[in-house]
N, C-alpha and C positions, 0 to 999 in steps of 0.2 A: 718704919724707917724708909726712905726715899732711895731707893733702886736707882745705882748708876746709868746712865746711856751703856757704858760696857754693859753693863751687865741685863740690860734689856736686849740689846743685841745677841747676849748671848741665847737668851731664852730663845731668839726668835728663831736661830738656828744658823748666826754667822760663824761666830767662836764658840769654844764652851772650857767649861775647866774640868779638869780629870776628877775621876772619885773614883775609890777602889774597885769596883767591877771593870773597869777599865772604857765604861759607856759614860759619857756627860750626862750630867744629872738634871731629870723633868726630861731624857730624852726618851722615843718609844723606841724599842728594839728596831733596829734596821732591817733586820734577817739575817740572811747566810751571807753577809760581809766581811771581809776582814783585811786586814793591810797585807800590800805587798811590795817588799823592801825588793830596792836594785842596788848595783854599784855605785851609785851615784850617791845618794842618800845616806848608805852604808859608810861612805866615808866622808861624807859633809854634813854633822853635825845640824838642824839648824832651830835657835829657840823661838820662842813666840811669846811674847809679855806685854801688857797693857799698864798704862801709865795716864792716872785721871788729870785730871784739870788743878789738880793741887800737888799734883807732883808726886804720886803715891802710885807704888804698884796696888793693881788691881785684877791682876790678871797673870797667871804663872802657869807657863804649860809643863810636858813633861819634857821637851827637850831643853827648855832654859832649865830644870832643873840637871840636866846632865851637861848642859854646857857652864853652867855658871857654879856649881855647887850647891846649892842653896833651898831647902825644901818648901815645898809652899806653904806651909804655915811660918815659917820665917821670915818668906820677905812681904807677903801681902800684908798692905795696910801701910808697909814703912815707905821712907822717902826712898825714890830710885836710886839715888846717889850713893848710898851702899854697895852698887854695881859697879862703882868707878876709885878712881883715888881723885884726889882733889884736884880740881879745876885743870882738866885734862886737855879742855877745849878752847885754846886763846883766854885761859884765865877763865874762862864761864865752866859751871858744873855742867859735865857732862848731860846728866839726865835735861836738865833743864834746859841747855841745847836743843837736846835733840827733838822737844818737845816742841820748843820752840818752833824750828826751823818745820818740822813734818807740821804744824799747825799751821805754819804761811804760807809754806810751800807747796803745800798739798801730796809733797813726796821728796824726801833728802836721803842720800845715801852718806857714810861716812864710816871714817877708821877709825877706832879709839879706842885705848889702850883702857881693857877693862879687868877688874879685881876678880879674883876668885877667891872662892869661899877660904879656900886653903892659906890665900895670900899671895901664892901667885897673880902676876900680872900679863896678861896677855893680849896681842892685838885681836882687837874682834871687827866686824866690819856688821854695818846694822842700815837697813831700810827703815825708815819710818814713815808714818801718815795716818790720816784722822778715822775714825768709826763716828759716825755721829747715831745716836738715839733719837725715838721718836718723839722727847720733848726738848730738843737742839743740843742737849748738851755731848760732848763729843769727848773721844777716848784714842789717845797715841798708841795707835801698835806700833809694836816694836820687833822686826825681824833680824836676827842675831846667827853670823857663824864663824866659827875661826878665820881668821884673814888666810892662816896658811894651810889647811886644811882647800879654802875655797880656789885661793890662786892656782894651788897643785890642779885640781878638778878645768878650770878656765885653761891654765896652760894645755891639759890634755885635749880638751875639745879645742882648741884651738889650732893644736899638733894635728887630730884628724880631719878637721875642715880644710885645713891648707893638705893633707894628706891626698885625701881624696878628690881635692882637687888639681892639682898640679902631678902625683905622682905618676911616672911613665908607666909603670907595672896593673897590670890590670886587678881591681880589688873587687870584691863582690862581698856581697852578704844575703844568706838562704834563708827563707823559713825552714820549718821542720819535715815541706814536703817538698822540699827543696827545690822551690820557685821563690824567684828574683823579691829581692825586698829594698836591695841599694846595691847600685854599680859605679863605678867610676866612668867618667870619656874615654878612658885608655883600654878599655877592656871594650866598652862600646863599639870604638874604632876596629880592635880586634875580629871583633863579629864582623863589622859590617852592617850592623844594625843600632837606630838610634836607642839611647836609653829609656825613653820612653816604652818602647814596644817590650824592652824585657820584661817589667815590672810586671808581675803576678803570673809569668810562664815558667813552664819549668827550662832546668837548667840543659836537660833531655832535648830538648827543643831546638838550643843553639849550638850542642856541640856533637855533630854526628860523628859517630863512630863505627869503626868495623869489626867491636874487637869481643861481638857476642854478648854484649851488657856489663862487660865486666868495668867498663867506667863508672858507670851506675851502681852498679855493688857497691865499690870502692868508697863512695859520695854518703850510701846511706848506709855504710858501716861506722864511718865519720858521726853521722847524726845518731843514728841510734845507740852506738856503742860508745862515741867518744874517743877512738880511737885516730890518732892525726895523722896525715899522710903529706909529706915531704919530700918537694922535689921531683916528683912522679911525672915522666915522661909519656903526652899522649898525642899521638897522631888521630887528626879530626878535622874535619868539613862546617861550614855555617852555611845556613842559610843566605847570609849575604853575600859570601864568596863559596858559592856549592860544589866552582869546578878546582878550586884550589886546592892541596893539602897542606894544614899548617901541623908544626908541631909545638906543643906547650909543655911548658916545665908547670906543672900546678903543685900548688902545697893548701890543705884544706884542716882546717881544726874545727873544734865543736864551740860555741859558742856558750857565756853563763847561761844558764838557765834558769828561767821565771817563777813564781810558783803557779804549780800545777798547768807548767805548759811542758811540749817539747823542748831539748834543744833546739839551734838554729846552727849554720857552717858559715864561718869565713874562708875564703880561698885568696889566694895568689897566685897569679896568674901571670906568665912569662913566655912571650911569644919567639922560640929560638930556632925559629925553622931554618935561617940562615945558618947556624951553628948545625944544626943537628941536618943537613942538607942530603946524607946517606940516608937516615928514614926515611924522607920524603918519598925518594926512588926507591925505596924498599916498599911502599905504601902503595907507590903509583906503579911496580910492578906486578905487588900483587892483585892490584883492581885490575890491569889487564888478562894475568892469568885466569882470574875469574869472570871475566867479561869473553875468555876464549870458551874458560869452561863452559859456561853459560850458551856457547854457541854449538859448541860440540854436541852439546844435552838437548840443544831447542832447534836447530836447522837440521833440515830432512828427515823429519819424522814422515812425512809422505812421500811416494812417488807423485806427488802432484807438483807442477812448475808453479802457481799464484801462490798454493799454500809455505812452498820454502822461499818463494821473494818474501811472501809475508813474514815470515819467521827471523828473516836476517833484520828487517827494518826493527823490527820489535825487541831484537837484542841488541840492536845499537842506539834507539831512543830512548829517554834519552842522558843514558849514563858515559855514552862516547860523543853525541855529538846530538844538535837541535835538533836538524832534519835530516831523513835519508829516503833516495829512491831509487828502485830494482828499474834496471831498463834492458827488457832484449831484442836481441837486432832480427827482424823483418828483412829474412830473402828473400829471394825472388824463386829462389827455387834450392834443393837441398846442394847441390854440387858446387853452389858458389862461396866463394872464400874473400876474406875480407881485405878488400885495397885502400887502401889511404889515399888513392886519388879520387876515388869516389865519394858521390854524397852518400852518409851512412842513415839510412831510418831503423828507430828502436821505437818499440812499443812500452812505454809503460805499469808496468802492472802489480806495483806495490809500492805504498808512498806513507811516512808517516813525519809530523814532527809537532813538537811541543812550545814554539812557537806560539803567538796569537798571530789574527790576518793583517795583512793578505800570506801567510806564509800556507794556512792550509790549501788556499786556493794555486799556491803556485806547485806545492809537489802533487796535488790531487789531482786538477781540471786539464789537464792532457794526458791522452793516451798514446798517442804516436807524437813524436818528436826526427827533426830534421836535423843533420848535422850537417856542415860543410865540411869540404876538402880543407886540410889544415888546422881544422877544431884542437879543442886540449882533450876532447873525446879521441882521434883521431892519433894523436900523441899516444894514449896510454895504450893505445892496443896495439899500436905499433909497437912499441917498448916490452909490452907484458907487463909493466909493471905501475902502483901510484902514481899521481899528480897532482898535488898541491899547489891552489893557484885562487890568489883573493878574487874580490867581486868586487871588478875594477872595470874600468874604459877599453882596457884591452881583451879581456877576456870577453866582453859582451861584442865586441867586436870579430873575434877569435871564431864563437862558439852560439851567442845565442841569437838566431837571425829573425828571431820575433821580437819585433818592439814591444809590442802589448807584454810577453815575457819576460824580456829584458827589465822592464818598470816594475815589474811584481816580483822578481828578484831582488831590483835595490833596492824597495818597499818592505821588504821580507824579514829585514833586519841581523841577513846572512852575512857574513862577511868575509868568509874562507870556507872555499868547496877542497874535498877531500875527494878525488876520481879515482876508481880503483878496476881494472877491467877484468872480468869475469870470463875464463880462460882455462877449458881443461880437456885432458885428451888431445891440444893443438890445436879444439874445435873453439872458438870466438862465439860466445852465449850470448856477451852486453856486457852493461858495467852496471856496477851501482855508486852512487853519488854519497855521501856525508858531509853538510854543513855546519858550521859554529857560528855563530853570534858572537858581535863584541862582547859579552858576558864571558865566553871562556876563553881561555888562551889560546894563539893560534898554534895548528898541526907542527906537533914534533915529526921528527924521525921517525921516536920509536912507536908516535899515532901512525904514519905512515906502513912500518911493517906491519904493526897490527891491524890496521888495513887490508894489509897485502895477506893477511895470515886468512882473514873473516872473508875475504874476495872467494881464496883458494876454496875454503871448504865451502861455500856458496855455490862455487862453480862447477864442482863436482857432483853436490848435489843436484843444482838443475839440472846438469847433464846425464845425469842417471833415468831422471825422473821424464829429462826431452827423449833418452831411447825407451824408456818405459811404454811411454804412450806410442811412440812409431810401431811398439811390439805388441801394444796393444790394441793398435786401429786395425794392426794387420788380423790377427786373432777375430776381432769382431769383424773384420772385413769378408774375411772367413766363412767365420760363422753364420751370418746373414746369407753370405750366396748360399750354404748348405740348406738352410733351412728352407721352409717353401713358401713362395711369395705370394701363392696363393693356394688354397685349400680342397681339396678334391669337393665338388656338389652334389648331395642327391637330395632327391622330392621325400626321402624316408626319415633323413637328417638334414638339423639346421644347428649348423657348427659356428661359436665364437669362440676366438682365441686370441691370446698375447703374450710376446716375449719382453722382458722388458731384460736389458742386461745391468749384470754390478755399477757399483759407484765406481771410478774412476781409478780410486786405490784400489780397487779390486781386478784383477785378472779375469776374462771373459771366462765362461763356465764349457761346460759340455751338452748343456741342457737340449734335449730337441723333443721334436711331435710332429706326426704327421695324421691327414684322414685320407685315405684308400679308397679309392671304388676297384670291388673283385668281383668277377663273374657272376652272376646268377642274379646281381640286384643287392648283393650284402655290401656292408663298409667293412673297412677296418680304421680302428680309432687305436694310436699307435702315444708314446712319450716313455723317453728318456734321459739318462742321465750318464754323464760318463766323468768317471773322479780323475778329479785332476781342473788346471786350469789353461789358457793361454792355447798358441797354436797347438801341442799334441791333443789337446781335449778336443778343440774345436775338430783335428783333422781324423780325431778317432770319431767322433761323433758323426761327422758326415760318413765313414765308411759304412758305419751301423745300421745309420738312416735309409741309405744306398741299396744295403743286402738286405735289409727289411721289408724294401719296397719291392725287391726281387722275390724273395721268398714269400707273400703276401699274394702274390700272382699265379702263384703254383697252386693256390686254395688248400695249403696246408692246413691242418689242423693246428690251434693255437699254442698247447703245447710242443708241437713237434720245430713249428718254426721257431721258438727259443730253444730248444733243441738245437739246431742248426746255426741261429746264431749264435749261440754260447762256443761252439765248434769254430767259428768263424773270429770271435774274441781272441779265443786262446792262439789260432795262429796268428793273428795281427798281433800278438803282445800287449792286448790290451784285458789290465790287471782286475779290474773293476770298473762296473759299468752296470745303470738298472735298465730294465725295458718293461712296460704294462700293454699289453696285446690285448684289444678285445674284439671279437669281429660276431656282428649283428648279422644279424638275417631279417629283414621286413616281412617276409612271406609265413613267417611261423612268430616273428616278436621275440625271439629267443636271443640270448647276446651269452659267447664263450667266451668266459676270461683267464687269461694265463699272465702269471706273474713271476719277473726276475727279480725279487729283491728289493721291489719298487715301492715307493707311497701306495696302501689301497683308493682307489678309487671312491667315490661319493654318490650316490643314488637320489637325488629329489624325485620323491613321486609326485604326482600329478596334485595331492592332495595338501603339498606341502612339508610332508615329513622331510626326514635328510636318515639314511642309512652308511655304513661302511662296508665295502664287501673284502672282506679281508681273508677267508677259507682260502685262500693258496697265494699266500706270501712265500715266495720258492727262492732259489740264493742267487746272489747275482751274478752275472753273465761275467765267466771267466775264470772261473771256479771249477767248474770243470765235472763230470763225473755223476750228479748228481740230479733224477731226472724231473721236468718239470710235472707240475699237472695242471686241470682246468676244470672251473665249477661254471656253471648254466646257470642264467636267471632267467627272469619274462619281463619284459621291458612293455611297456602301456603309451597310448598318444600322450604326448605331455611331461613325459618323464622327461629328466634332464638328467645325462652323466657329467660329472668333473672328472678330470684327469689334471695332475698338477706337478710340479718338482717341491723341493724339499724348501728353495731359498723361498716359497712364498710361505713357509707355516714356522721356519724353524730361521732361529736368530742368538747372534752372542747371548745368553744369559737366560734365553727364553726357552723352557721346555718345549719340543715338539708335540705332546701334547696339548699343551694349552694356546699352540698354534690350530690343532688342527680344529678342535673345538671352537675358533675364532671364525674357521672357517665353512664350518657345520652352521653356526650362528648366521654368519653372511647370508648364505645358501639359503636358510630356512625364512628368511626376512627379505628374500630379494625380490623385488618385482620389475617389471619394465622390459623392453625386449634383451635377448643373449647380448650384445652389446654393449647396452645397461649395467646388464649385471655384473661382465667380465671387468670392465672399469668400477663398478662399485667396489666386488673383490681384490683388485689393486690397489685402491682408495684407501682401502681399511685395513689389510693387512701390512704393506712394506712401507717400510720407513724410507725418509727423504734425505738423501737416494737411498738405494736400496743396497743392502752388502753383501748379497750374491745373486746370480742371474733365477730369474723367478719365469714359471709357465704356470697360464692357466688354460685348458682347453673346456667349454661347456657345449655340451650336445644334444640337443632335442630331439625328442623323437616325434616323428607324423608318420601314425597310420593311417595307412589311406582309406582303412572302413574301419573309419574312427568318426565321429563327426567332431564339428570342432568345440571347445570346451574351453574353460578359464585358463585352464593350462596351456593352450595353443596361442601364444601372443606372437609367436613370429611368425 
C-alpha cells in the first residue's frame, strides 16, 4: 500500500497520531519529557487533523477528538465533510473550502460553523495549510478551536497589553527569587530608573528601606506561602531618587504556578506620597534622629582635633549631604577673638565628599583658606548660627577670592553650601561647610537645625580636645625640662638612653631616669616611674628625680636612699611611684641594687647571654613602713645593663611577660653601638605611636684593666 505524504511526514517526525501508551507510534522514547499545561491552553481547546488530496481525514489528534466528538477510528478514512453541516461556506462544503483555499493560499484562517458529534453546531475558527511529503504529494492541516473559547483568551491579552501599557499604576511581575521579569513605564518612572535596567535584579535593589527587612519578608511570604498582601503601606528610597522619600501603597499576590517550578508575585504599586505627606516627615525625622544618633556614637571618640573633624565629615557623607569640610581658624595668638572686620584664615583639616572630580580636588587640595571681610563665613560667626546660600555669582564674589577655587567649585557639581560655625564655651573653633548637588533637594530649615545640632556637638568636641592638647604640651613641656638633657659621663660607663612619650590620646606619664656621678669614681644608674598622668605626674616626678639626685650625693647606701625617698613620697602626697637604684663602683666592679617596686633590671653579659636580676623587688615608694633591701653582683668590661619602664614591655591585651621576653629577645640578638641598640629596642617593641610613655636606659661597662674585647663596641 502506497504511504500518504501525511503520513511520511509523520514518520519523519513532523506530526504523528496517538496510540495507547500515549507516545506516536515507530517513535523512540524521548526520556524524562512530559507536557506542561498553563492557563492558556487549559482553556483553549485546540484540534489538529489532516485532510488528504481526496478529501478524507487522514489524520486525527487527541484534541480534535475532544473538540469535535468524534473517535479516531470513526472519522479516519471518511470525507471531512462530516465535520460540517451542508454547505456552510458561500454554498461550497466546508471541508473542501478550506482545502482548497490552504492549498492556494498557502495559509487561510476562517470561521465556520462546525457539527459535533452530538449534533450540536458550534462556531469554530480553523488555520489551515499544506504538509507536503517527500514524493510532492501534500496534506491540509487543519488547526481547530472554539471561536469563543479563543476570542475570550485574545480579548484578555489584549486587556493586558493595552494594561500594561497605558496604566498609570505601577505593575511588576517577579520570578520566584524575586527579580524583575516584566514592569510597566509607570512603575519605571516611579524608580527613576529605565526598565531595562530592572530586568533580572532584585526587587531589594530598587526599593530601600529602613524598616529591618521586614519588606522583604513580606514579598517572599507572598511567594513562598502564597499568602497576598493588600494595600500595604511603605516608606522607601530608589536608587534613582536616593535623596527622596516616597511612599507606596503595594498589593502583591502569588502568581499560577508551572509544573515543578516556583511561584512567581505580581504587585501593584501606587505612589501616594502626596496623600500620605505625614509619613514622609515621619521617615525624614527619623533619618535625622539617627543621623544625630550616629553623631553622638561616632564624634569625639578622641581627644585629638584631625581625628573628630574627621569623624563629623564621615557622619554627614554622604547620607546628609555630597560634600563636607572641618575648617579652623589660625590666630595669631591665643587672646585674640574674632572680628568681622577682619580678614579671617582657617586651616583645613578634614574634607570628604562623594562626589566624582574635580569635587575631591576642591575640598582636599587646600589647607589654609582666606576669607574676606563680609564673607557668608564672616555672617555665620557673627550670627552663631547656619547659612544657606547657593553657588552663585554672589557668593563667589562674597566669599571665594581665588579664582582657580572659584572654577572648581562651579565645576564640582555643588549647588547649595550648608555653613554652620563651630562655636563653644564663646570660644570661635571654625566652621564646617556641607554641600548638595543638584541631585538632592535644596537645604530645609529642618537641614539647617540639624546642622546647627551636628556644629554644636562638633564644637564641643574640638574644644575639649583644643584644651586637651594646651594641657598636654604643658605636661610634656614639663616633663622634658625635668628630665635631663643631658647624661652624667664617666670613662667606667657608656650610657644610651631614650624617652619617647604616649600617642597624643594619651596623657604624658611620670616616667624618668637619671645617670649620677658620686664621689670616689662610682655612678648611680637611677629610673622611674610615678602613677598617674598629665601635670601632677610629671610635677611629682621631677620632685623624686630632684631628691634623688640629692640623696645620691650623700653616698648613701642603696637601700637607705629609697628609705628616704619613700619618706619624702609620703610627705609630698604622692600615692605610688616605682624607683630602681643601682650604684657601681669601677674600682672593685661590684654594682648594689635596690628596688621600689620597679621592673627588674636586665644583665647582657659580655658573652651574650641576657639575665634578670630580680632578688629584691621591694614595694613601691609611698607605702610606707616597709624596709627596703639590696643584693650585689660583679659587673665585667662589656657587660651591658637595661633599665626600663613598664610602657616599653607592657600594652592593652599584651601580657607583661611576653613583653619582657620580647625584650630579653632584642637584647640577646643586638649588635652595633648603645645607640644602635636603644633605637633597635624602640623599633621592635612600641607600637606606632606608642600608648604610653616608654624609657630605655642601656649601660656599658669599661674596665679600665680590661683590654678591649668584642664586647667593647663603644
Amino acid at each position: 500500500m502506497t504511504r500518504s505524504p501525511f503520513a511520511r511526514a509523520r514518520k519523519g517526525g513532523l506530526v504523528s497520531s496517538p496510540r495507547p501508551g500515549g507516545r506516536p507510534s515507530g517513535e523512540q522514547d524521548p526520556g524524562p519529557l512530559w507536557s506542561e499545561p498553563g492557563t492558556l491552553l487549559e482553556h483553549v481547546a485546540v484540534a489538529v487533523l489532516g485532510i488528504d488530496g481526496e478529501g478524507r481525514i487522514c489524520y486525527w489528534g487527541p484534541g480534535a477528538q475532544r473538540l469535535f466528538g468524534h473517535e479516531a477510528t470513526d472519522v479516519l478514512s471518511r470525507p471531512a465533510d462530516v465535520l460540517f453541516p451542508a454547505a456552510p461556506l458561500d454554498g461550497a462544503g466546508a471541508a473542501e473550502r478550506l482545502a482548497e483555499r490552504g492549498r492556494t493560499l498557502g495559509y487561510w484562517r476562517a470561521r465556520v460553523p462546525t457539527l459535533h458529534r452530538d449534533g450540536r453546531v458550534f462556531d469554530c475558527g480553523f488555520r489551515v495549510f499544506p504538509v507536503t511529503g517527500d514524493d510532492g504529494r501534500s496534506v491540509i492541516v487543519g488547526l481547530a478551536s472554539e471561536s469563543e473559547g479563543l476570542d475570550r483568551v485574545k480579548t484578555n491579552l489584549a486587556f493586558l497589553d493595552a494594561l500594561f501599557e497605558t496604566c498609570p499604576i505601577g505593575l511588576v511581575m517577579l520570578d520566584e527569587n524575586l527579580r524583575y521579569v516584566h514592569l510597566n513605564q509607570a512603575l519605571a518612572d516611579m524608580d527613576g530608573v529605565p526598565i531595562e535596567d530592572h530586568i533580572g535584579r532584585t526587587m531589594e535593589e530598587f526599593m530601600i528601606t529602613s524598616d529591618g527587612g521586614e519588606y522583604q519578608r513580606m514579598l517572599r511570604a507572598v511567594s513562598d506561602e502564597g499568602r497576598p498582601v493588600v494595600s500595604t503601606l511603605v516608606v522607601l528610597r530608589t536608587p534613582g531618587r536616593p535623596d527622596r522619600d516616597h511612599v507606596r501603597s503595594v498589593s502583591f499576590f502569588p502568581l499560577s504556578r508551572a509544573v515543578g517550578t516556583r511561584p512567581g508575585v505580581g504587585g501593584l504599586l501606587v505612589d501616594v506620597t502626596d496623600r500620605e505627606q505625614a509619613l514622609v516627615e515621619a521617615a525624614a525625622g527619623r533619618q535625622r534622629l539617627a543621623l544625630l544618633d550616629r553623631a553622638a556614637a561616632g564624634i569625639g571618640t578622641t581627644l585629638d582635633v584631625n581625628v573628630t573633624a574627621s569623624e563629623l565629615v564621615e557622619v554627614v557623607v554622604p547620607d546628609f549631604c555630597d560634600a563636607s569640610v572641618v575648617e579652623v581658624v589660625e590666630w595669631k595668638d591665643e587672646r585674640e577673638v574674632f572680628d568681622p572686620e577682619s580678614v579671617l584664615l582657617t586651616r583645613r583639616i578634614a574634607a570628604r565628599t562623594c562626589l566624582p572630580p574635580p569635587a575631591p580636588e576642591l575640598v582636599g587640595g587646600l589647607e589654609s583658606v582666606t576669607y574676606p571681610p563680609g564673607s557668608t563665613i564672616h555672617e555665620a560667626l557673627t550670627t552663631g548660627r547656619p547659612v544657606c546660600v547657593p553657588v552663585n555669582d554672589s557668593f563667589m564674589t562674597r566669599t571665594v577670592i581665588h579664582q582657580a577655587r572659584a572654577r572648581l567649585l562651579i565645576d564640582s557639581g555643588l549647588t547649595s553650601l550648608l555653613i554652620a560655625p563651630l562655636i563653644a564655651r564663646g570660644t570661635v573653633q571654625g566652621i564646617t561647610m556641607f554641600g548638595r548637588s543638584d541631585a538632592r533637594p535644596a537645604f530645609t530649615e529642618q537641614d539647617l537645625s540639624l546642622a546647627g545640632e551636628l556644629a554644636s556637638r562638633a564644637a564641643l568636641c574640638l574644644d575639649n580636645a583644643r584644651l586637651y592638647s594646651r594641657v598636654q604640651d604643658i605636661s610634656l613641656t614639663l616633663q622634658r625640662a625635668l628630665l635631663p638633657s643631658a647624661l652624667a659621663d664617666s670613662p667606667s660607663v657608656r650610657v644610651a638612653h631614650r624617652y619617647l612619650p604616649g600617642s597624643h590620646a594619651t596623657e604624658v606619664g611620670g616616667d624618668w631616669y637619671d645617670v649620677l656621678d658620686l664621689p670616689g669614681g662610682r655612678v648611680a644608674l637611677v629610673v622611674g616611674d610615678v602613677m598617674g598622668h598629665g601635670v601632677p605626674a610629671a610635677a611629682a616626678m621631677g620632685r623624686l628625680r630632684i631628691t634623688t639626685k640629692a640623696l645620691a650625693r650623700q653616698n648613701l647606701e642603696p637601700e637607705s636612699l629609697l628609705g628616704e625617698l619613700d619618706a619624702c613620697a609620703q610627705d609630698a602626697g604622692i600615692a605610688y611611684a616605682t624607683c630602681l637604684y643601682i650604684r657601681y663602683d669601677p674600682t672593685t666592679g661590684l654594682a648594689r641594687i635596690a628596688n621600689a617596686g620597679h621592673l627588674p633590671p636586665l644583665l647582657r653579659r659580655r658573652n651574650g647571654s641576657v639575665e634578670s636580676i630580680d632578688e629584691v623587688l621591694g614595694v613601691p615608694l609611698g607605702v610606707g613602713d616597709v624596709p627596703f633591701r639590696t643584693t650585689e653582683i660583679e659587673l665585667h668590661d662589656g657587660d651591658t645593663l637595661a633599665l626600663y619602664t613598664d610602657g616599653l614591655v607592657e600594652a592593652r591585651g599584651v601580657d607583661i611577660g611576653e613583653g619582657m621576653a620580647a625584650l630579653r629577645s632584642q637584647l640577646e640578638g643586638a649588635s652595633g653601638t648603645l645607640e644602635e641598640e636603644s633605637d633597635g629596642v624602640l623599633a621592635r617593641l612600641l607600637p606606632e605611636p606608642p600608648a604610653d610613655d616608654a624609657v630605655i636606659v642601656l649601660a656599658r661597662i669599661r674596665r679600665r684593666d680590661a683590654d678591649p674585647g668584642p664586647g667593647a663596641r663603644d
